[in-house]
Structures are given as structure tokens and as C-alpha cells.
C-alpha positions in Angstrom: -13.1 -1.0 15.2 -15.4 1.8 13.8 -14.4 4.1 12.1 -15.7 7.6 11.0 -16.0 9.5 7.7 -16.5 13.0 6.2 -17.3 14.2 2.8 -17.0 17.1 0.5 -18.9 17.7 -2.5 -20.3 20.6 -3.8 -22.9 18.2 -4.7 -25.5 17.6 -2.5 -27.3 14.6 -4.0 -23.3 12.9 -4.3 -22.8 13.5 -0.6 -26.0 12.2 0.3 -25.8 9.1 -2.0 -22.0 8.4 -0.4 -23.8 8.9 3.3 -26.5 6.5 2.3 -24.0 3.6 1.1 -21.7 4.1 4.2 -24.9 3.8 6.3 -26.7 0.7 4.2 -23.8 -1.3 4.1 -22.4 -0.7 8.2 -19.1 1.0 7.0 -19.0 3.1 9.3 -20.1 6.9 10.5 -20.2 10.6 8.6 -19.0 12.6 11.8 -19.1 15.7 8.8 -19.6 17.1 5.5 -18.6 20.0 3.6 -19.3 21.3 0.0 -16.0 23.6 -0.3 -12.4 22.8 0.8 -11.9 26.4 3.4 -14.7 24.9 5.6 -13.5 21.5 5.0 -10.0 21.7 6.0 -11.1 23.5 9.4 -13.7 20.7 10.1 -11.1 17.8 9.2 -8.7 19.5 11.1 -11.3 19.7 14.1 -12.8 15.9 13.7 -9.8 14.2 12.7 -11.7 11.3 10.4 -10.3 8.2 9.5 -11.1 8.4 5.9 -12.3 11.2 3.4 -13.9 11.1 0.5 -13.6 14.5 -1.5 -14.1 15.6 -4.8 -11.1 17.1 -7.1 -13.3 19.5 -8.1 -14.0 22.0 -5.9 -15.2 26.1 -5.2 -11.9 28.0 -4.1 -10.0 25.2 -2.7 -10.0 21.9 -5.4 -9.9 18.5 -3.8 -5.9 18.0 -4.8 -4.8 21.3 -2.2 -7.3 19.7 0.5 -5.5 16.6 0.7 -1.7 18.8 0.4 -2.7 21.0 3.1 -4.1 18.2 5.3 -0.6 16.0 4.8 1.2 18.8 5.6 -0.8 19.3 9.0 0.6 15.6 9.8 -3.0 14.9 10.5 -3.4 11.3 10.1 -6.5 10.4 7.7 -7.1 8.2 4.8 -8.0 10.4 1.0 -10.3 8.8 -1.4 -10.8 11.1 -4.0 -14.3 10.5 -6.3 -14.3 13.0 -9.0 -15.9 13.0 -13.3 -12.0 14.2 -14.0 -10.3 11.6 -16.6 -7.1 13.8 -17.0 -4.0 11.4 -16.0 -1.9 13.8 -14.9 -4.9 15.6 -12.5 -5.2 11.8 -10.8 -1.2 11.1 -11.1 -1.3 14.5 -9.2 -4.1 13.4 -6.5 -2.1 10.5 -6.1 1.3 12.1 -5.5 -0.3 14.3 -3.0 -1.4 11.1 -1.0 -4.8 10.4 -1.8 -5.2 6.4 -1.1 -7.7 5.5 -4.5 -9.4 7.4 -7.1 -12.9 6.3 -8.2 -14.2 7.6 -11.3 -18.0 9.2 -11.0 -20.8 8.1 -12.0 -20.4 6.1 -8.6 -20.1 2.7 -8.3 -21.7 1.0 -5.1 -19.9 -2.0 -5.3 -16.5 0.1 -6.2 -17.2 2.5 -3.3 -18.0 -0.4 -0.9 -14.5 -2.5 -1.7 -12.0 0.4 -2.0 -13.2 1.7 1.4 -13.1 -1.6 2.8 -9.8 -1.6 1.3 -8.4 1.4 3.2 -10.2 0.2 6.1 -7.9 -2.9 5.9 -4.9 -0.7 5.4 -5.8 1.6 8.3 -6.3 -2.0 10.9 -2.7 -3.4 8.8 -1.0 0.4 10.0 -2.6 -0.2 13.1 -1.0 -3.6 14.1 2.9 -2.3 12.6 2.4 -0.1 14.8 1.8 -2.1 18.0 4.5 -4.4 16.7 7.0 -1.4 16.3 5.9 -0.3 20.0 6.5 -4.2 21.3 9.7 -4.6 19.7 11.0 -1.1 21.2 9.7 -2.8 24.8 11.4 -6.4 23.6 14.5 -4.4 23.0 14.2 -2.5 26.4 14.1 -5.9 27.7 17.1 -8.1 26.4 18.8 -4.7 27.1 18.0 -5.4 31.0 18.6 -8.9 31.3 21.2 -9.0 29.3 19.5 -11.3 26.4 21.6 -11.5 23.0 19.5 -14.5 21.3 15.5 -14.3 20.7 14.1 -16.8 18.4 11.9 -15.9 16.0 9.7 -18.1 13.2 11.1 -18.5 9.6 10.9 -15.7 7.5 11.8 -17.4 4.4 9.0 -19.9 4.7 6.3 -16.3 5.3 8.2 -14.8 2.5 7.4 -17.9 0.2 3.5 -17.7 1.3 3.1 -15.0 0.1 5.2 -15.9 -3.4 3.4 -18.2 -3.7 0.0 -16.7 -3.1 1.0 -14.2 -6.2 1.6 -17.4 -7.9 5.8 -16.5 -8.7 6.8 -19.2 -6.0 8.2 -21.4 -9.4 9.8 -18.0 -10.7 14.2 -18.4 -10.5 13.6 -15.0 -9.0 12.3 -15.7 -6.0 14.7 -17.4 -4.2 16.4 -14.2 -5.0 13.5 -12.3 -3.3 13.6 -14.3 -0.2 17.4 -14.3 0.0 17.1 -10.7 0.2 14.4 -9.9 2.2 16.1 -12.2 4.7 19.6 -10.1 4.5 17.5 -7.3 5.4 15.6 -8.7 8.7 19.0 -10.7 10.1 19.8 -6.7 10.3 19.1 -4.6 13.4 16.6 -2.1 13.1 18.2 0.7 12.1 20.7 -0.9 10.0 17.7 -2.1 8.7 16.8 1.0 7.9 19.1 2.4 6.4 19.4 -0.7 3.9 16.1 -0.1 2.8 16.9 4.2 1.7 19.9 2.9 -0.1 19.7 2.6 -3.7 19.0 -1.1 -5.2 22.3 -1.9 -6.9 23.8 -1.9 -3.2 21.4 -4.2 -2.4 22.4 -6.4 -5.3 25.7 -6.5 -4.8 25.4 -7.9 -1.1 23.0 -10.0 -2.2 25.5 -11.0 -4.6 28.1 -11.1 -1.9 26.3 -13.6 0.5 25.6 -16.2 -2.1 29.1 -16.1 -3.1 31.0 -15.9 0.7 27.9 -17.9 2.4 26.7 -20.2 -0.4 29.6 -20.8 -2.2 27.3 -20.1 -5.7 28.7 -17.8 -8.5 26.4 -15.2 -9.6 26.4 -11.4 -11.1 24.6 -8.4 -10.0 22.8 -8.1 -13.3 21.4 -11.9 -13.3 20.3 -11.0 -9.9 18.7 -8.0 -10.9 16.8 -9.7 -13.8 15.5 -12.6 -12.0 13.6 -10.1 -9.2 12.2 -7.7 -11.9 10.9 -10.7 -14.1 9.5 -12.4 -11.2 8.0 -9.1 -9.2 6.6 -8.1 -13.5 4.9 -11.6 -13.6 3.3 -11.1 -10.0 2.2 -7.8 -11.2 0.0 -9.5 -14.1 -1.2 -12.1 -11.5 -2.3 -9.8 -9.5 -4.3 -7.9 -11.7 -5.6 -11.1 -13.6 -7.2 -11.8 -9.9 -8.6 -8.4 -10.0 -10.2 -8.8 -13.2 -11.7 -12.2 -12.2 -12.9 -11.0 -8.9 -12.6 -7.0 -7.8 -13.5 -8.5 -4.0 -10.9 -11.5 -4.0 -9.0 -11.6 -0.8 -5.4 -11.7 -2.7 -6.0 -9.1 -4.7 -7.6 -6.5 -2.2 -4.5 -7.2 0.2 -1.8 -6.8 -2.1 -2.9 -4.7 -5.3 -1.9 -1.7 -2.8 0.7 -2.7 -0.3 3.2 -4.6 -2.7 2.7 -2.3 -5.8 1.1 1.1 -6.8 -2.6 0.4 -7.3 -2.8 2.7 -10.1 -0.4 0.6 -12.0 -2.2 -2.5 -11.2 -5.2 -0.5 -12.8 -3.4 0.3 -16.1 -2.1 -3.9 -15.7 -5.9 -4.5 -16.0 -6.6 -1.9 -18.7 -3.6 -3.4 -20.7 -5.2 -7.0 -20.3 -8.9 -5.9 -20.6 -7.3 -4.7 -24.1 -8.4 -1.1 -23.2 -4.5 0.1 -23.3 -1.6 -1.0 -25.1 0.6 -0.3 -22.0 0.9 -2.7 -18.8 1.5 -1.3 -15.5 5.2 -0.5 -14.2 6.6 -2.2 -10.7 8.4 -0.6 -8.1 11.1 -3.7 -6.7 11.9 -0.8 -3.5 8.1 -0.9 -3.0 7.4 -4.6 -3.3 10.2 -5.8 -1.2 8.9 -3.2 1.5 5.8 -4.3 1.4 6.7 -7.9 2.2 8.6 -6.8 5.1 5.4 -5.3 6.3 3.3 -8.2 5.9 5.4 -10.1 7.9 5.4 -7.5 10.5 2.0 -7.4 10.4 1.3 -11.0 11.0 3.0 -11.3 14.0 
């Protein structure tokens, strides 16, 4: 797939040394630039990009109300946001927004290159869900119609504990508890599947809680339960950014750094074991377990 880009920068040198990597390096194509956010946002909302990279900075419109007013145009592109600003909130902000990864100017080839292949791989991954969403709806059409109630599928549990065990938590108590749950959820239907996934964690706990006491016949408490996950999905966390530090472009780490937790956590898990910060990254259990259930969705 190719896919096509369009910067703004009020800098003429930045746009033309992010047009010159996208080119060297087969990325992709600039179908546009811009160096203020009015004439942006018509010109995005003509082209329809696959990925933008913008500055926060900005004449009139900053890069922040680009990406807002975009979203809210349910336009579907990709934000990378490459701006000099170090102010947490500003980039909390950018991210909150919906901006997909912030790179810190002076740029970085090699930064540049693996964040938009990154996307990229996110775009393809949002790509295939969605094929798999459209199948399923047809597969359900289907057993409607002839009158099928019983379609084998492959072991989740064993998909579940590849990729456990490619974060290296595969030994961790806790995941047997992730792949009890994450199994409870897909035995479900899809919209009851749905709905388990908006409700609140503790419900998921307790029938988690439930089936190993009614189905396994094994005595546990909601609060062991919730322990063993967080301790397990925490040490996954450091893993993950360990394999960041050791390798930026390692396959692991560029597939899960942004689907299983929030990247800019990972980055403060690396500043915390670089020794830059006294303050690891936070995980999101909601977020993790989600992205699982997208992997496997994906690899089908």
C-alpha cells in the first residue's frame, strides 16, 4: 500500500528536510504542504492524507486546534506532531487531541523514519480489523441463513500466551489471569462483547472471579485477581521499554509500545530506566487487555 503525506511548518527548510527523508527512504508521497493551519485544514480536508506531520507551533492556528478541528471533521488521518516545545502538558495536550507520536526537533532521521513506519503499521493493523469486522458481519449473515449455531475457531488462549510471552510475562501468576479473561470476553457475542469492554474493571474481576470459582472449582478474591494483572501488565511495561532502549527498530517493541500501552508512558518507562526521571511510566489494564483482543483480530 502507498500511502500519502502532507506537512505544515512555517519553516520552509523543516518541510523540505521531512519531504526529502519521506522521498530518500520510499515512505511514501507529499500530496501537500502548508506553513499555517487556515490553509492547512482546507487542504487536509480536500486531499484526505494518510498521515500528517505538523508543527505545534503555528501562525493563527497552532498545530494542537489543527489536529481538534480535523478529528472533529471525522476525517480519517494519522497526526505526528514534530515541534522544539518540551512543555508536558502542551504534548499531554497534542496527545489527548489525537495526535499518534510526538518527535522532539532538532529531527531525527532515524526517529522520523521508525515512528512513521510505525503508524504506517497501525494504519495496515486498522486496515485488516476492519476487513475482519466486515467478514464476521457477512459470517454472521451467513449462520443466520443456514441456520449454523457452532463455527470453530483456533485457540485464543494459546495466541493470547504468544504474545505473553513475547513481552516476556508468560512465567508471571498474572497471566493466566490475563488469558482467563480475555477468553470470557471473546466466548461473548459481539455486542455483549462490547458492552463488557465500557464496563468498569471491578465487574470484570468479579466474573472473572466467578468462572474460576463455578467453572474451575478454584477459590480466589477479586483483589488477588486484580494484583496479579497489574503486576504482570507493570512488568510487561518495563520489558517493553527495556527492548526499546536496546533496539528503537525491534519488531516487539515497534508493535506493541503503541497498541497495548500509551507510548508516551512507555517513553517516560525508558526515561525512568535511562535514569533521566525518577518516575516509570503508568499502564492502562482497559487499554492492554483491548489491545490483545485486537491483535488477535488482526491475525486472522
Amino acid at each position: 500500500m502507498s500511502y500519502n503525506f502532507y506537512i505544515i511548518d512555517d519553516d520552509k527548510g523543516v518541510r523540505k528536510v521531512l519531504k526529502n527523508i519521506i522521498s530518500q527512504h520510499d515512505l511514501g508521497y507529499v500530496i501537500g504542504e502548508g506553513d499555517n493551519g487556515i490553509d492547512a485544514i482546507k487542504e487536509i480536508k480536500e486531499f484526505n492524507p494518510d498521515i500528517v506531520l505538523v508543527d505545534l507551533l503555528l501562525p493563527g492556528i497552532d498545530g494542537i486546534a489543527i489536529v481538534s478541528e480535523i478529528k472533529k471533521m471525522n476525517i480519517n488521518t494519522n497526526f505526528i506532531m514534530i515541534s522544539q516545545v518540551t512543555s508536558k502538558d502542551l504534548v499531554s495536550k497534542a496527545y489527548n487531541k489525537g495526535i499518534e507520536f510526538f518527535i522532539h526537533k532538532p529531527i531525527n532521521v532515524v526517529e522520523v523514519i521508525s515512528v512513521i513506519n510505525k503508524v504506517k503499521e497501525k494504519i495496515t493493523m486498522h486496515n485488516v480489523i476492519q476487513s475482519f469486522e466486515k467478514a464476521f458481519h457477512n459470517m454472521n449473515i451467513l449462520k443466520e441463513y443456514t441456520g449454523m449455531t457452532n463455527v470453530q475457531t483456533v485457540s485464543e488462549k494459546d495466541r493470547v500466551k504468544k504474545v505473553l510471552s513475547q513481552l516476556g510475562i508468560l512465567g508471571e501468576s498474572g497471566s493466566n489471569d490475563i488469558v482467563e479473561m480475555i477468553s470470557m470476553i471473546l466466548e461473548q457475542t459481539e455486542d455483549i462483547r462490547a458492552q463488557l469492554l465500557k464496563q468498569k474493571l471491578s465487574e470484570l474481576y468479579k466474573m472473572l472471579n466467578k468462572r474460576y470459582r463455578d467453572d474451575y472449582k478454584i477459590s480466589s478474591n477479586v483483589g488477588a485477581i486484580e494484583q496479579r494483572i497489574r503486576r504482570a501488565i507493570i512488568k510487561a511495561l518495563g520489558n517493553i521499554a527495556n527492548m526499546g532502549i536496546e533496539d528503537y527498530g525491534n519488531d516487539i517493541f515497534m508493535r506493541y509500545s503503541n497498541t497495548l500501552f500509551d507510548f508516551k508512558e512507555v517513553r517516560k518507562q525508558m526515561d525512568c530506566a535511562r535514569g533521566k526521571s525518577n518516575y516509570g511510566g503508568k499502564i492502562s489494564v482497559k487499554k492492554f487487555i483491548e489491545g490483545i483482543i485486537v491483535e488477535l483480530k488482526s491475525e486472522l
